[in-house]
KEDRENVEX-269121 format. One line per field, with one value per atom (N, C-alpha, C): atom name; residue in one letter; x, y, z. Coordinates in steps of 0.1 Angstrom, whole numbers. Atoms other than C-alpha are relative to their C-alpha. Layout:
N
name = c(CA,...)
resn = c(A,...)
x = c(X,...)
y = c(Y,...)
z = c(Z,...)
***
This chain:
88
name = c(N,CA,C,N,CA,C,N,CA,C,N,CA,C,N,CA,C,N,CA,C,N,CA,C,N,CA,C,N,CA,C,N,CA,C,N,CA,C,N,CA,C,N,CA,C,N,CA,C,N,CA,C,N,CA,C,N,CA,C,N,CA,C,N,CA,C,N,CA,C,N,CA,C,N,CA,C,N,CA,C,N,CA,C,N,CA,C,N,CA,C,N,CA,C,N,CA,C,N,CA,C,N,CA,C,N,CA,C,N,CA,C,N,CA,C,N,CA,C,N,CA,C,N,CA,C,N,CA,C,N,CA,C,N,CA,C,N,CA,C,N,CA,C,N,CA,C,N,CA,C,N,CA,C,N,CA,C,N,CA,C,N,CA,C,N,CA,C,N,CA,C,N,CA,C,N,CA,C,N,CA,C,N,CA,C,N,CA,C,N,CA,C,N,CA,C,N,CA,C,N,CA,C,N,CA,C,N,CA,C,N,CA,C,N,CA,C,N,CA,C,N,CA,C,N,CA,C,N,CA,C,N,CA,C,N,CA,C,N,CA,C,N,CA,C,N,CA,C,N,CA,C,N,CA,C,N,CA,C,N,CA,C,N,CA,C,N,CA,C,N,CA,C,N,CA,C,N,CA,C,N,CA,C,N,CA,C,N,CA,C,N,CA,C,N,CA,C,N,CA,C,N,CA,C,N,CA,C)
resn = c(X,X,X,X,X,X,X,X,X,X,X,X,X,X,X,X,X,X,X,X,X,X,X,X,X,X,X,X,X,X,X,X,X,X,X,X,X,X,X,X,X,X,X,X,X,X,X,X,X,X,X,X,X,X,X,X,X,X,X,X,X,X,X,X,X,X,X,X,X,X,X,X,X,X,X,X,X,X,X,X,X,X,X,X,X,X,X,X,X,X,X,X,X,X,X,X,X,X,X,X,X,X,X,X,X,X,X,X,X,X,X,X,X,X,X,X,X,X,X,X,X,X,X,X,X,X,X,X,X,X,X,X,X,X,X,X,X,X,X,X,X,X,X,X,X,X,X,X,X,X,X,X,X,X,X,X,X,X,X,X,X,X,X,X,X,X,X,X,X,X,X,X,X,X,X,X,X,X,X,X,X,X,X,X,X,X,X,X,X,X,X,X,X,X,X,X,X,X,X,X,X,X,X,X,X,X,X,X,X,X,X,X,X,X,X,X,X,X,X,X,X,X,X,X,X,X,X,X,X,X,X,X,X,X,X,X,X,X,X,X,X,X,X,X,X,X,X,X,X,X,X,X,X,X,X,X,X,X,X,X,X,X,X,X)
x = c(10,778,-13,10,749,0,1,757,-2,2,760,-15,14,727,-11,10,711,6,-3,725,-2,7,719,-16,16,683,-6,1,680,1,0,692,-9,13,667,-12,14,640,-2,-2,648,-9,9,635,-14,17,602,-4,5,592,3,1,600,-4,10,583,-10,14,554,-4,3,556,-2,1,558,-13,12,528,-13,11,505,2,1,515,1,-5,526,-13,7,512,-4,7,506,-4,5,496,15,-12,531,10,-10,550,-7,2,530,4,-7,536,13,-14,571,8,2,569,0,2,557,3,-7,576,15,-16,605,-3,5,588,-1,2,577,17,-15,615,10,-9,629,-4,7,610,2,-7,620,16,-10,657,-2,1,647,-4,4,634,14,-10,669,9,-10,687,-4,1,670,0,0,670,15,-11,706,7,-2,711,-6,8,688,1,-7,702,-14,9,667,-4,3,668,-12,10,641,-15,3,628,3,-1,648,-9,10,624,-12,11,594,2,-10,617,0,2,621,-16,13,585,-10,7,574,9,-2,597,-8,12,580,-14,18,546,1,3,555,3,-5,573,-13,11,542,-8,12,519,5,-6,541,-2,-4,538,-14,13,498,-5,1,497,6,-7,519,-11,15,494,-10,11,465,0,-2,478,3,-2,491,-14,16,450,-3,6,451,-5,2,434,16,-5,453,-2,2,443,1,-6,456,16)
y = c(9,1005,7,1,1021,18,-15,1058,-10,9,1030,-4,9,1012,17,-11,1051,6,-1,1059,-7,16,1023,5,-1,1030,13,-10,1064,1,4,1055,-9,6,1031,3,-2,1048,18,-10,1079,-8,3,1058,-7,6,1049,16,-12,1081,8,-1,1092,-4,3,1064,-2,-3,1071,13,-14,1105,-3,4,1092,-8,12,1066,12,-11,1100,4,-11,1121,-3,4,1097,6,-6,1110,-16,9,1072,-12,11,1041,-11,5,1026,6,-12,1055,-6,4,1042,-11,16,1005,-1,2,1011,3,-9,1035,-10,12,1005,-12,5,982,2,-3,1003,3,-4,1012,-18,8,976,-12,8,958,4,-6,983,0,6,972,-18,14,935,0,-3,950,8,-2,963,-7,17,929,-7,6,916,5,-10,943,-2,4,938,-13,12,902,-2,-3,907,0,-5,924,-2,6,913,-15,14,876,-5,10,862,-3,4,848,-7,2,837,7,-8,867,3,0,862,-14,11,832,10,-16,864,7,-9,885,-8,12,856,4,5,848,17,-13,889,2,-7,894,-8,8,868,0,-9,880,9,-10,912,-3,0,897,0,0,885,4,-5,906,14,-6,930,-6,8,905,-2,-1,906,14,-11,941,6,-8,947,-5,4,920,9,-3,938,15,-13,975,-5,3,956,0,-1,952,-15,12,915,-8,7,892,-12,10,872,-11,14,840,-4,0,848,5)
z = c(7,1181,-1,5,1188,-8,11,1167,-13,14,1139,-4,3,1146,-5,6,1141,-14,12,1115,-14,10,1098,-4,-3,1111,-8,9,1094,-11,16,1061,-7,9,1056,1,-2,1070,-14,12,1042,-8,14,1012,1,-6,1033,-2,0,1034,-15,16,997,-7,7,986,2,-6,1007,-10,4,990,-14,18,956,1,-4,967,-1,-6,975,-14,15,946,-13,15,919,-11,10,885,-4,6,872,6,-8,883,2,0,874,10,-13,899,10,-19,929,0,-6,922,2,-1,919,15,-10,950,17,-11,971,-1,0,959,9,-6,970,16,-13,1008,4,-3,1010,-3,2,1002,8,-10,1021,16,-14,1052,-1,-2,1045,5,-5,1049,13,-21,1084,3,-10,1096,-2,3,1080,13,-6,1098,18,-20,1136,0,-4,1130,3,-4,1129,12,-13,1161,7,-8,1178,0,3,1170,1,-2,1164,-14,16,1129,-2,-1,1131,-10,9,1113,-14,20,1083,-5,4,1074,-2,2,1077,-9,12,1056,-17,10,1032,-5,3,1030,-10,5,1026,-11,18,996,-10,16,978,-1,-3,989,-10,8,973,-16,14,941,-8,9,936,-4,1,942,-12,16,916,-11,11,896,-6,-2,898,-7,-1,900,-12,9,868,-10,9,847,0,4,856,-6,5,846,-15,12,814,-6,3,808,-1,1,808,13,-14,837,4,-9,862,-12,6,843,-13,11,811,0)
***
């Protein structure tokens, strides 16, 4: 079990760190949001994954709550690169 849990653990920590790298270097404004969209969702799937194994669900209610943080704030973040305000 636990060669699994590192292995689990390593595979998700890969696309944190590439889209950190993409987050630094992106050429547009549209490559980083995407960048931290995919670093920040992939860190809701490691709160899923220890809440898991660590049997304290508790944290998928956190997990829950932070993807819809981010949807939104993608969803903020795309309006205002589109050039229009929030309140239109």
């Amino acid at each position: 079990m636990s060669i699994f849990v590192l292995i689990v653990t390593f595979t998700l920590i890969i696309p944190i760190i590439l889209s950190m790298i993409r987050l630094f270097l992106g050429p547009t404004g549209p490559d980083r949001v995407i960048a931290s969209d995919v670093a920040s969702y992939t860190t809701v799937m490691i709160m899923i994954y220890v809440a898991l194994i660590i049997h304290e669900y508790s944290l998928l209610d956190a997990a829950i709550l932070l993807a819809i943080l981010i949807f939104v704030g993608s969803l903020a973040v795309a309006k205002y690169l589109e050039g229009r305000g929030l309140g239109s």
